[in-house]
C-alpha positions in Angstrom: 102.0 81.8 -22.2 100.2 84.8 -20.8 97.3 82.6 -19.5 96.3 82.4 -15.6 97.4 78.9 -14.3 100.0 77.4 -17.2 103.1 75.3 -15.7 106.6 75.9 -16.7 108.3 72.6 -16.9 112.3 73.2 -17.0 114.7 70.2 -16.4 117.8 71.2 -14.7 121.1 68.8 -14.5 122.3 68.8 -10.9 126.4 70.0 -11.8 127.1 69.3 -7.6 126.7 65.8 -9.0 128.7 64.2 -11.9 126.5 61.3 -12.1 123.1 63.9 -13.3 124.9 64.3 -16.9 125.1 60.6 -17.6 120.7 60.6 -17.4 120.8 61.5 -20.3 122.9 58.3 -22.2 120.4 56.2 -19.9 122.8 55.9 -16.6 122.5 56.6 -13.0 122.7 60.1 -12.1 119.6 62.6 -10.9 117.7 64.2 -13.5 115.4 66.7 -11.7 112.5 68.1 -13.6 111.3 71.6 -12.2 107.5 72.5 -12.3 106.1 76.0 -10.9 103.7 78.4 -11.8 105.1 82.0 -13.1 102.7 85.4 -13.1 99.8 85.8 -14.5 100.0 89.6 -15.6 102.0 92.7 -14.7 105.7 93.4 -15.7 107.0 90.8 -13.6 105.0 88.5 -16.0 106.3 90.8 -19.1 109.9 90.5 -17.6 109.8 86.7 -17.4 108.8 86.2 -20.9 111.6 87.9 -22.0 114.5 87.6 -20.1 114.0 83.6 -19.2 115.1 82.6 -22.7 118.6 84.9 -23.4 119.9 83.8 -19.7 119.6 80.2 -21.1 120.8 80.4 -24.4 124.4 82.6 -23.0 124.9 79.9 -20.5 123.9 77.1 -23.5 126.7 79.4 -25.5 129.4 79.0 -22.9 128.9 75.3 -21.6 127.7 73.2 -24.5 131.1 72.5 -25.9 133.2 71.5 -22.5 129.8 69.7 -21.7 129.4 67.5 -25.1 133.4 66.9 -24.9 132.7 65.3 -21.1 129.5 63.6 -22.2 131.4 61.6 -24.9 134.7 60.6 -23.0 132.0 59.6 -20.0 130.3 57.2 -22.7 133.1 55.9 -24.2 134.3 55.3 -20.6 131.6 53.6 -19.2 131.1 51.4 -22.1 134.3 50.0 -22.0 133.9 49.1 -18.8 130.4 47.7 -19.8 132.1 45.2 -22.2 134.3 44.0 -19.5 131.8 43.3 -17.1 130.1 41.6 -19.8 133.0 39.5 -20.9 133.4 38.5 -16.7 129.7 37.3 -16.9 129.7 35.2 -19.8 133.5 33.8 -19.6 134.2 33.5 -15.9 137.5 31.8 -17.5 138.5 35.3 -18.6 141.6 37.1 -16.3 140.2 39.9 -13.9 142.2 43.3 -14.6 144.1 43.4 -11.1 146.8 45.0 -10.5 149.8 43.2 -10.7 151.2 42.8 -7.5 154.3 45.3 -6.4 157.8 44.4 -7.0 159.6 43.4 -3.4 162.3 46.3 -3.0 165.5 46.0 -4.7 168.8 44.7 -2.6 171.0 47.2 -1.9 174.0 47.9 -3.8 177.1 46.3 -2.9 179.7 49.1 -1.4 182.2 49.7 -4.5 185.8 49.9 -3.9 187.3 53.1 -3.2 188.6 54.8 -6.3 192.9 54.6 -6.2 194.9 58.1 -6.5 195.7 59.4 -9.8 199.1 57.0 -11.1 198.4 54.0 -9.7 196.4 51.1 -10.7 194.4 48.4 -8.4 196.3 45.4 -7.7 193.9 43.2 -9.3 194.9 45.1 -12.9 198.0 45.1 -12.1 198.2 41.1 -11.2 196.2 40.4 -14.7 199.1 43.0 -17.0 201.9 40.9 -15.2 200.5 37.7 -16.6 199.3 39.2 -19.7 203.3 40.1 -20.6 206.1 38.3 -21.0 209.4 39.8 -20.2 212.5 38.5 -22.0 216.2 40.2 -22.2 215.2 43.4 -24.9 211.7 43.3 -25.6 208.4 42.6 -23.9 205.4 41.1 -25.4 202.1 39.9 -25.6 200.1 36.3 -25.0 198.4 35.9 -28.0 194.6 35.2 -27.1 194.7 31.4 -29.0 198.0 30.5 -27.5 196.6 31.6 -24.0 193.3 29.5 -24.6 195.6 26.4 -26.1 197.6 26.9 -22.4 194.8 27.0 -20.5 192.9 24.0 -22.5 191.7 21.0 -20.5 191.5 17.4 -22.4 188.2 16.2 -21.6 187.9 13.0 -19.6 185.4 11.8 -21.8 184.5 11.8 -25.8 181.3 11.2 -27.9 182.5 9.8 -31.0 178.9 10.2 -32.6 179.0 14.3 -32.2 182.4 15.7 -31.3 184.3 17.4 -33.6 187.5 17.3 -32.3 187.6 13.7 -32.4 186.7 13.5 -36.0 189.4 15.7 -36.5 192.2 13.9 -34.9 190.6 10.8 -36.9 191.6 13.1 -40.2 195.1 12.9 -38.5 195.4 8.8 -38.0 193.8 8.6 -41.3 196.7 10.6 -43.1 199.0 8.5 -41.4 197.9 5.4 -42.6 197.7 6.6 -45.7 201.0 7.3 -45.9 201.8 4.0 -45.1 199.6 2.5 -47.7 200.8 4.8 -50.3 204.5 4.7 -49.8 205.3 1.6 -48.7 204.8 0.0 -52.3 206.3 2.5 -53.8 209.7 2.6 -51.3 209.6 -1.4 -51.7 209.7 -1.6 -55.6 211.0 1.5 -56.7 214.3 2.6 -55.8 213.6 5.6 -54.1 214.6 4.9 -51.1 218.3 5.6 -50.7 221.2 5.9 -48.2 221.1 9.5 -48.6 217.3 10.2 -48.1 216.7 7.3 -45.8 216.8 9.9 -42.5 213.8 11.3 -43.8 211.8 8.4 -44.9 212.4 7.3 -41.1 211.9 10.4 -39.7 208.2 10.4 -41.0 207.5 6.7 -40.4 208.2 7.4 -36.7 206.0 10.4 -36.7 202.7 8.3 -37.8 203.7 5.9 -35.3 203.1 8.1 -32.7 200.0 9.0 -33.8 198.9 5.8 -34.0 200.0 5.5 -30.1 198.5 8.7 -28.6 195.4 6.9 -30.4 195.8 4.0 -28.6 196.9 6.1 -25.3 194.5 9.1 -25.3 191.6 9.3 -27.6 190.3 5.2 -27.8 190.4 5.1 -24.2 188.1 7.9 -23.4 185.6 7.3 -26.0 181.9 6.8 -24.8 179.9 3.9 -25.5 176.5 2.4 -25.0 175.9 -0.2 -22.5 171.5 -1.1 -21.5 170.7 1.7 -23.0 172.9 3.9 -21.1 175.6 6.2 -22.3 179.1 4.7 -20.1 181.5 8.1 -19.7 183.5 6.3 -16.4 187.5 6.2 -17.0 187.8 2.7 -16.1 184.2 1.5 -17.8 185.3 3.2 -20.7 189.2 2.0 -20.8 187.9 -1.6 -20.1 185.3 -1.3 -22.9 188.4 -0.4 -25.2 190.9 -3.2 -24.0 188.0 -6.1 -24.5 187.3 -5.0 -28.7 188.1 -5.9 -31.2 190.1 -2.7 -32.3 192.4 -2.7 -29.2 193.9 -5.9 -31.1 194.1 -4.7 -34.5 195.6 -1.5 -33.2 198.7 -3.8 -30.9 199.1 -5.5 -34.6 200.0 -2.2 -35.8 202.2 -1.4 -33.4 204.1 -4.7 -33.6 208.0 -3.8 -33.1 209.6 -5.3 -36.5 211.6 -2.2 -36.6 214.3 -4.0 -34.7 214.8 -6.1 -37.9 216.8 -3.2 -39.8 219.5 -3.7 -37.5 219.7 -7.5 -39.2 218.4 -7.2 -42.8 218.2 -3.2 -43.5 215.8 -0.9 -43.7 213.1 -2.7 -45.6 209.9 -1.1 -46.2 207.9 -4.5 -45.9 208.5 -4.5 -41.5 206.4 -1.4 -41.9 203.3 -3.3 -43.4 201.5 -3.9 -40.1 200.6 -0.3 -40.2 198.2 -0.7 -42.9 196.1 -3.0 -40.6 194.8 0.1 -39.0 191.7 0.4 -41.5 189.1 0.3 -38.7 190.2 4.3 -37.9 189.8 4.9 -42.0 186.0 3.8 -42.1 184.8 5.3 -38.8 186.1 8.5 -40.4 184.3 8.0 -43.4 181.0 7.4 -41.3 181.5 10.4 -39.3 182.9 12.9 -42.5 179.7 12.1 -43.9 177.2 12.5 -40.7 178.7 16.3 -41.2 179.0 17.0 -44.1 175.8 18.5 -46.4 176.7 16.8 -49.3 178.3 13.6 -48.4 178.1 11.9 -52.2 180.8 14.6 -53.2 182.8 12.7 -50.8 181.9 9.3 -51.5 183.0 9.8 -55.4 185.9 11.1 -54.4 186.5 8.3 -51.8 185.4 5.8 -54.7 187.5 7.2 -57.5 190.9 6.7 -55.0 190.0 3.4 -54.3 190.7 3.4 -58.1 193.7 4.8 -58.3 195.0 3.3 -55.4 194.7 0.0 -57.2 196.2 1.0 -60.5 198.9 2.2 -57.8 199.4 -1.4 -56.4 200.0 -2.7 -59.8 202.2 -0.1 -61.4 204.3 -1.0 -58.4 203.7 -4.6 -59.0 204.8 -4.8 -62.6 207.9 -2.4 -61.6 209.0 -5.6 -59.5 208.2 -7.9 -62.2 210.2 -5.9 -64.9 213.1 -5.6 -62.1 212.9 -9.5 -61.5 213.3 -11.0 -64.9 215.6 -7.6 -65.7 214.7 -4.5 -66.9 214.8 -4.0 -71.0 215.4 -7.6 -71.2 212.3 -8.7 -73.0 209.6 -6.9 -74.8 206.8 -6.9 -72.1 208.9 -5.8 -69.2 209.6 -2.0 -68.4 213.0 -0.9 -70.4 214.2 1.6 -67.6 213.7 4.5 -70.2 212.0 8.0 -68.7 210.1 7.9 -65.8 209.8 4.6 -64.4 206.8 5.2 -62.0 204.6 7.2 -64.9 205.7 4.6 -67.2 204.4 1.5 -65.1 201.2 3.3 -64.0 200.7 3.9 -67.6 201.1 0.1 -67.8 198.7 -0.9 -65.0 196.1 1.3 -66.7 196.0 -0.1 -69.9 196.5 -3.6 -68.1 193.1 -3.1 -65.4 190.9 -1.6 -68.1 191.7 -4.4 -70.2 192.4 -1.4 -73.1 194.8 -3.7 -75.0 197.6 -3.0 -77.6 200.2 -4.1 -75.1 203.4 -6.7 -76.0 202.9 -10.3 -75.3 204.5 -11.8 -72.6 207.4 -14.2 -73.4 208.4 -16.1 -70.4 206.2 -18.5 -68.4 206.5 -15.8 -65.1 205.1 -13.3 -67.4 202.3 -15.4 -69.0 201.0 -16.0 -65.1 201.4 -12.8 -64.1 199.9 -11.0 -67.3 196.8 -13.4 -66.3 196.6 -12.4 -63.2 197.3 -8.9 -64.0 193.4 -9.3 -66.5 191.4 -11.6 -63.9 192.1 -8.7 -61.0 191.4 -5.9 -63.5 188.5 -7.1 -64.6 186.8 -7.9 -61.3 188.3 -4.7 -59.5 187.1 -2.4 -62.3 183.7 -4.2 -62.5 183.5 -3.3 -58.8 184.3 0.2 -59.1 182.2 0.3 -61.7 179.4 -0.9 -59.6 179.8 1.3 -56.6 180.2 4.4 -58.9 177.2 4.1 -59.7 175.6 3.4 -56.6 177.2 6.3 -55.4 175.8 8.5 -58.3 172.4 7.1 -58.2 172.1 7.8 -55.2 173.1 11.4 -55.0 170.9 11.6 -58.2 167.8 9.7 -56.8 165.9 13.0 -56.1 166.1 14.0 -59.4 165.4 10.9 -61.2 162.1 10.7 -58.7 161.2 14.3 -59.4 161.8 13.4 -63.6 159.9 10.0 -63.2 157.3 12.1 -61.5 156.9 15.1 -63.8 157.0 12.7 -66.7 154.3 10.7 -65.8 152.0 13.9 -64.9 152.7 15.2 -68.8 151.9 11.6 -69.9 148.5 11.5 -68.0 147.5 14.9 -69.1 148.9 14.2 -72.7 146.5 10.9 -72.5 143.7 13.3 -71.6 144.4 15.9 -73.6 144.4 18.8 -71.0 144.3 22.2 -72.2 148.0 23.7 -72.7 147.5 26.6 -70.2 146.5 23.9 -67.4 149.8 21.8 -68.7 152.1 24.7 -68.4 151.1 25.3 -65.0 151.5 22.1 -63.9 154.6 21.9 -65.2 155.8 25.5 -63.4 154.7 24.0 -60.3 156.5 20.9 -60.3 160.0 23.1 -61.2 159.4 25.7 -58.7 158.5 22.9 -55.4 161.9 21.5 -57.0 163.9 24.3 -57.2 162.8 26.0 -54.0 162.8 22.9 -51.6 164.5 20.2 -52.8 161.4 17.9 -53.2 158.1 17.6 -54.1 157.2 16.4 -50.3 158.3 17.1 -47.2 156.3 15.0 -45.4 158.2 12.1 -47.0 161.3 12.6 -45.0 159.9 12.5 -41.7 157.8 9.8 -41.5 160.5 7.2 -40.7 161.5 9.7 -37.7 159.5 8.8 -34.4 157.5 11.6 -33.4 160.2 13.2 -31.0 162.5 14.1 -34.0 159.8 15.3 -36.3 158.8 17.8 -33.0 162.2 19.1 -33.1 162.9 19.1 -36.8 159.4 21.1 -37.1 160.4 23.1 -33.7 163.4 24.5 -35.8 161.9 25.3 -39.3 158.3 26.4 -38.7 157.9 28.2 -35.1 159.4 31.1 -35.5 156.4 31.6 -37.6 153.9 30.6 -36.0 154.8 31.9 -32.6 154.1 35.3 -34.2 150.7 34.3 -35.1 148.5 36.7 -33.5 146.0 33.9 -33.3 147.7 31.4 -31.0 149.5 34.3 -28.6 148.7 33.0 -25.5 147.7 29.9 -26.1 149.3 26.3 -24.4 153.4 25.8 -25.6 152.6 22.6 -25.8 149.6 23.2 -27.5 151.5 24.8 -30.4 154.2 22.3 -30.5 151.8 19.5 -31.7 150.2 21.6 -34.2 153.4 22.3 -35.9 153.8 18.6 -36.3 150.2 18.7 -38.4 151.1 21.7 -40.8 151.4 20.8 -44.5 153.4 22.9 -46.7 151.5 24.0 -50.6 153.1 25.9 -52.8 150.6 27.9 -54.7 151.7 29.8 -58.4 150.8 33.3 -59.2 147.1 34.3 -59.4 146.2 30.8 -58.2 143.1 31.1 -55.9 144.4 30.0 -52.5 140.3 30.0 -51.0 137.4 31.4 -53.3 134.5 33.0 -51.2 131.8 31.2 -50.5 133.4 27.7 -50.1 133.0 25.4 -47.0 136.6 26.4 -44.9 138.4 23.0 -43.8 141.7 24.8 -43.7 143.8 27.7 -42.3 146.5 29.1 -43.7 150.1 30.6 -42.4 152.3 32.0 -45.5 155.3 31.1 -45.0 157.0 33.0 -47.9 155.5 35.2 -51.0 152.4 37.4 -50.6 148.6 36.8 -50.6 145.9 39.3 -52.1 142.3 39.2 -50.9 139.7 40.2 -53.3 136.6 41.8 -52.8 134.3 45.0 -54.3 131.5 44.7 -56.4 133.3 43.0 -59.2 135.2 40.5 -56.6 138.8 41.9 -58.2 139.3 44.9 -55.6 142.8 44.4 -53.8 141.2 45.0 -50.5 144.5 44.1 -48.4 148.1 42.0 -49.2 149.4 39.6 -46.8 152.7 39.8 -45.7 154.8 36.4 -44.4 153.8 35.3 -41.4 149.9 36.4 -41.2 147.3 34.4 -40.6 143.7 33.9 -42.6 141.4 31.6 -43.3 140.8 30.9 -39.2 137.1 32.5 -39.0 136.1 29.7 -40.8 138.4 27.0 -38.9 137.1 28.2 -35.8 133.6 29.4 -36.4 130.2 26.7 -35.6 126.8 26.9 -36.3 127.1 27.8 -39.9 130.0 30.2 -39.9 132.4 28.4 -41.2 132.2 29.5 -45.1 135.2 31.6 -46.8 134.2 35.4 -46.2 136.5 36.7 -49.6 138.7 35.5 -52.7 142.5 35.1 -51.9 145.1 34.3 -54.7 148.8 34.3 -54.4 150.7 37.0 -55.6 153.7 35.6 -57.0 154.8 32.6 -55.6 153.8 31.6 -52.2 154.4 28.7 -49.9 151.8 28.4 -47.1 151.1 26.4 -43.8 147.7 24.6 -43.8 146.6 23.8 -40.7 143.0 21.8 -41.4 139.7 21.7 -39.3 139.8 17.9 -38.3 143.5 18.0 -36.7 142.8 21.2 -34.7 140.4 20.0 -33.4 142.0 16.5 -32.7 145.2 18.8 -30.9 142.4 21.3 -28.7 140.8 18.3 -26.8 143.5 18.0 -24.7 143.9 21.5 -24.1 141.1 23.0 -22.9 142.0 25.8 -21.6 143.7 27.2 -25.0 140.4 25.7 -26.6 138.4 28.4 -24.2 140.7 31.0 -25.5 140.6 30.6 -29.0 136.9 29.9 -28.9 136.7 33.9 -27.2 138.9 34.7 -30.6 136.6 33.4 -32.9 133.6 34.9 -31.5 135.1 38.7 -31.1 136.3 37.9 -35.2 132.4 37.0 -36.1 131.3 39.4 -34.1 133.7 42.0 -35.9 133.2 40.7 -39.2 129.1 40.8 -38.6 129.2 44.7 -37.8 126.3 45.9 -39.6 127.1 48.0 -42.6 124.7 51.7 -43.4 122.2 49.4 -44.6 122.0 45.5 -44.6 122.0 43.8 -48.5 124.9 43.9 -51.1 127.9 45.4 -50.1 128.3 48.5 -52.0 125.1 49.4 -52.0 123.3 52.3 -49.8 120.3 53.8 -49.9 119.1 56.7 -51.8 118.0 58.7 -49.1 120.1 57.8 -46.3 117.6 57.0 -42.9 118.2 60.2 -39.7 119.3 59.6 -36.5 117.4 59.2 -33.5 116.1 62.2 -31.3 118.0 62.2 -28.2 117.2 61.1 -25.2 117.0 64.1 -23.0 115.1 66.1 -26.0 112.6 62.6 -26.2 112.4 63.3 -21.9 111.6 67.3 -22.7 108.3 65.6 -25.1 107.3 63.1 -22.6 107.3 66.0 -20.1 105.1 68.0 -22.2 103.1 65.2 -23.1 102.3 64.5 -19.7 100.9 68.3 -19.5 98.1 68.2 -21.4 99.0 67.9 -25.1 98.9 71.0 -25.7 101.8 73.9 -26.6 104.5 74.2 -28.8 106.5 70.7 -27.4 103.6 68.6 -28.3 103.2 70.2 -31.9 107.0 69.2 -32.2 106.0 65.7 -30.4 103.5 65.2 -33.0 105.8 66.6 -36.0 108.6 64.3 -34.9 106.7 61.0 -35.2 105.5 62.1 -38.7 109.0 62.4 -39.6 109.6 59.1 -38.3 106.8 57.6 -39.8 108.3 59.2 -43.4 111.7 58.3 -42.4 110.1 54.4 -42.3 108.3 54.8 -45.8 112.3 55.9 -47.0 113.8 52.5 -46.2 111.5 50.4 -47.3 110.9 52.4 -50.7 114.9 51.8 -50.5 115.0 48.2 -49.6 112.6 48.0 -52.5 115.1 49.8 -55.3 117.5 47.0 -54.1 115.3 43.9 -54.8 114.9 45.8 -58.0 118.3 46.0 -58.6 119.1 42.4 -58.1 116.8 41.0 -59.8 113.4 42.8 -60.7 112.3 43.7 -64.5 113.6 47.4 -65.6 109.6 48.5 -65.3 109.6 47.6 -61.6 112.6 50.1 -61.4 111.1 53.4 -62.9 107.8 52.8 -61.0 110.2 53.0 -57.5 112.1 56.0 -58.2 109.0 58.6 -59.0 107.6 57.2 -55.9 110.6 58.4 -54.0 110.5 61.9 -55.7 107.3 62.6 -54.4 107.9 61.8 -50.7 106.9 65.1 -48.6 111.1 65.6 -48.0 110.8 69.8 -47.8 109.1 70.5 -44.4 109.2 73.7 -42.3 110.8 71.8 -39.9 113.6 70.9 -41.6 116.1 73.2 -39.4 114.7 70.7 -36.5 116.4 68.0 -38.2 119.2 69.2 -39.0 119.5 70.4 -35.7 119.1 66.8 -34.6 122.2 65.8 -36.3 124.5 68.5 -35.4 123.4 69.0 -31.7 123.9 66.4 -28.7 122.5 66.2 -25.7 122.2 69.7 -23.2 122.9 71.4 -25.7 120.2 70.7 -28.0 117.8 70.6 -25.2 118.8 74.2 -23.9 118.8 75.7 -28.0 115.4 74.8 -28.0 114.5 76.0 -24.7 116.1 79.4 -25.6 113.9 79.6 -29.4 110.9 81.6 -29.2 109.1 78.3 -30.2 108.8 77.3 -26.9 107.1 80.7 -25.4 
């Protein structure tokens, strides 16, 4: 340092300038390198020797920790924004981070009424509590909320029969009445229940279903909607003309035929009445509708089946009454001897008669010979019917069951055949009860194929995209787009610890769980819970979505518990993303950013899990590699080119390290045991304890400035 002509070569950051600390990370900014020539001798050359290095090292000491805390939020900054202006180059597709424009300026607030005095009320609140009370002479009181509603309740002008559920109600209404003439007409005919004393009431209800089957006629069949070309008719007159030209219109004037006016010549006799039961047209569109509503209709049907039943065991109870009455009651053996309860006592009869049970008396008298045949001919065919449609009605509420038996018995007879191991039986058999249990069926699939495409869009709209709307995958991505794709999902169940995907396997498929949890596997021994899916994620899509060779399963997944998933596979994504291109574009920038993610080198590349044993240094930084250039370019010669030199024998070490380390790995996976011990000694007698060891540490620990201005301040460098 004390010889005649050396050169001092000092880089100094230009702080007037926020761009000269980004030189060193490789940016723009000015980097200034200072040359000039201290003294020679004399205490001016004593002073600058001495003094040069503690001025830089206490302004190192103050600045190099507000300095390094700049330099990394500066990186982190511009890289960022590096990405970006990458992602704008290669996608031009991508959205440009603009500002969103401004909001136009709010309307202004309408003027608010002025606040009334203390102990009065605005006249609007006073309008609505005089026609929310009612006054009367002592008391006043309130509207309740469902009689003001029923006040204030407009008819409609026009009814769907198909969906409205008022109008299957009032159906329920027209169907009691006719029942009530079906029932009771019979029984008032041949029974003597029907008496001078009772006989306002029996009239008094008679008159009531009458006018309910004319506010049927009047209100309700003349506004119902019908289907004309195609086209739903809800026009008064279309609709009222419609009514007048059917076929119903004329059974309901039947109905209504007037032979009342006969009492006032032969009595009240319950046979004028039996018009009404003409009206049988209201009872069956009832039944169609009930069961269009209802979740399980075949409840309803047995019911409906088993009063058909008992209404005809009614009918003949009532007939043999009239026969016992006609040849005289008690008067022979086979006819009812007026003992007890005459209508218990001749249903009892009609049972025993229609199920063709036997042990009853035989008929003496010609009339009740022919009518005791009669009695057998009609029993047998009407019970043979009910029979018949009791079981059509049970089979058919049964018929997924008997397919899911028929099904599962088959499977165990197959596997039986085959002998399959119990375990794999047992399983089978747990899968076929849980599918069961859980849904309903085995398939879904099979319910929706007779729909057109429409319905199965709506049907799938409803059960699956509240799901897969939350799919982070397929945010942004066409409605449409997503709407076809939930009409290609096929629903698996999978039992516990069944592998859903094993790692290595060509991926066809991606999978949405829609209930239970998934594990994925991975670690050395491939049984590491690395992470558990929830309902509702998403995996199985790098491999969907990846080309060129990246579509293979990345880990292990196996169901934990029991889990019902969405498939989605390869083929029919790929089917539904032609005609969207745009979504196409966007999940294509998904997959890449996953692959790219998911291909992050690890410390060292080769098995997971594995490192090295001597782990490789980092790399000199760049402004401390620009102080050895600089004194390279000086001659050489010095304390910086001993260090030059010294660093690229540590390199040149650090190099024999990974490879000697590559080389225990090979070993490891599949080398002889000798090939191992010869590595290791190797490694042991690599030149690791240098004199410059507190150099590398120092590379390490120190960044940037101040690194460069720590060694600029050691004696070293003097």
């Amino acid at each position: 340092m004390n010889q005649p002509g050396a050169t001092v070569s000092i880089l100094v950051l230009n702080q007037s300038q926020n761009h000269g600390i980004l030189e060193w990370f490789g940016l723009e900014g000015t980097l200034k390198l200072i040359q000039f020539q201290p003294p020679a001798t004399g205490r001016d050359a004593w002073w600058f020797a001495h003094s040069l290095p503690e001025r830089i090292g206490s302004a190192t000491s103050v600045s190099s920790t507000v300095i390094n805390n700049r330099l990394q939020e500066l990186v982190r900054l511009f890289k960022e924004r590096t990405e970006k202006v990458k992602e704008k180059l290669t996608d031009p597709d991508i959205t440009s981070d603009e500002e969103s424009p401004t909001a136009s300026p709010a309307k202004p607030a309408l003027p608010t009424a002025p606040v009334p005095p203390q102990g009065e009320q605005p006249e609007g609140e006073k309008v609505a509590e005089e026609e929310h009370y009612c006054e009367m002479l002592c008391c006043t009181f309130k509207y309740r909320p469902w009689l003001d509603r029923l006040r204030n309740y407009q008819f409609p002008s026009s009814i769907d029969p198909l969906t409205n559920l008022m109008y299957v109600l009032w159906l329920f209404f027209v169907v009691m009445a006719w029942n009530w003439n079906c029932w009771l007409i019979p029984v008032r005919w041949a029974f003597p229940y029907q008496t001078p004393a009772n006989i306002h009431c029996w009239l008094f209800i008679d008159y009531l279903c009458d006018l309910i089957y004319l506010l049927d006629i009047l209100v309700f069949q003349t506004r119902l909607q019908f289907v004309q070309g195609g086209d739903i008719i809800s026009d008064k007159k279309a609709m009222k003309e419609n009514y007048l030209r059917s076929q119903r219109f004329k059974m309901d004037l039947v109905c209504l035929l007037p032979l009342d006016f006969f009492y006032f010549r032969v009595g009240v006799n319950p046979l004028l009445r039996f018009p009404r039961c003409l009206k049988y047209m209201a009872f069956f569109e009832f039944n169609n509708r009930l069961e269009a509503i209802l979740t399980k209709a075949y409840i309803y049907r047995v019911i409906r089946t088993t009063a058909y039943l008992l209404y005809s065991l009614h009918v003949n109870s009532c007939l043999y009454y009239w026969a016992s009455a006609y040849e005289g009651l008690g008067s022979t053996t086979w006819v009812y001897d007026g003992e007890g309860n005459s209508y218990i006592r001749c249903y009892y009869w009609a049972v025993k008669t229609l199920i063709t049970i036997g042990g009853l008396p035989d008929p003496k008298t010609l009339f009740e010979i022919v009518f005791q045949l009669l009695n057998y001919f009609t029993g047998v065919f009407a019970f043979s019917v009910m029979i018949g449609q009791m079981r059509d009605v049970v089979g058919a509420a049964t018929a997924g069951q008997t397919y899911y038996r028929s099904c599962m018995d088959s499977t165990i007879k197959y596997m039986n055949f085959y002998k399959i191991p119990k375990t794999v039986q047992n399983r089978v058999k747990t899968w076929y009860e849980y599918t069961w249990h859980s849904q309903g069926m085995l398939d879904e699939s099979e319910l929706l194929v007779q729909l057109p495409d429409k319905m199965r869009l709506d049907i799938a709209i409803d059960v699956n995209y509240s799901i897969v709307s939350k799919v982070a995958l397929f945010q942004g991505c066409d409605r449409q787009m997503i709407f076809d794709m939930l009409k290609r999902l096929r629903s698996v169940v999978y039992l516990p610890n069944d592998y859903v995907c094993k790692k290595g396997e060509i991926g066809r498929e991606m999978y949405i769980i829609q209930a239970g949890h998934v594990q994925v596997l991975g670690g050395p021994d491939g049984k590491t819970v690395l992470v558990t899916l929830k309902p509702g994620s998403v995996f199985g899509e790098i491999s969907l979505l990846a080309a060129g060779g990246g579509n293979r399963r990345t880990a292990n997944v196996i169901a934990h518990g029991f889990a019902n998933l969405f498939i989605l596979d390869k083929k029919d994504l790929n089917e539904i993303l032609v005609h969207y291109p745009e979504s196409q574009k966007l999940l294509k920038k998904k997959a890449k950013k996953m692959l790219k993610s998911n291909n992050k080198p690890k410390d060292v590349k080769g098995v997971p899990g594995d490192s090295l044993i001597i782990p490789p240094k980092p790399d000199t930084p760049k402004l401390f590699q620009a102080a050895l250039a600089a004194a390279g370019r000086t001659g050489g010669k010095g304390p910086l080119a001993q260090l030059r030199w010294r660093l690229r024998e540590l390199k040149a070490i650090q190099a024999t390290q990974v490879s000697m380390g590559r080389m225990t790995l090979a070993a490891r996976q599949g080398q002889s045991p000798s090939s191992r011990h010869t590595v290791l000694p190797a490694l042991q007698e690599l030149p690791l304890k240098t004199p410059y060891a507190g150099l590398s540490q120092a590379t390490e620990k120190e960044n940037g400035p101040a690194l460069f201005f720590s060694l600029l301040s050691s004696k070293c460098l003097f």
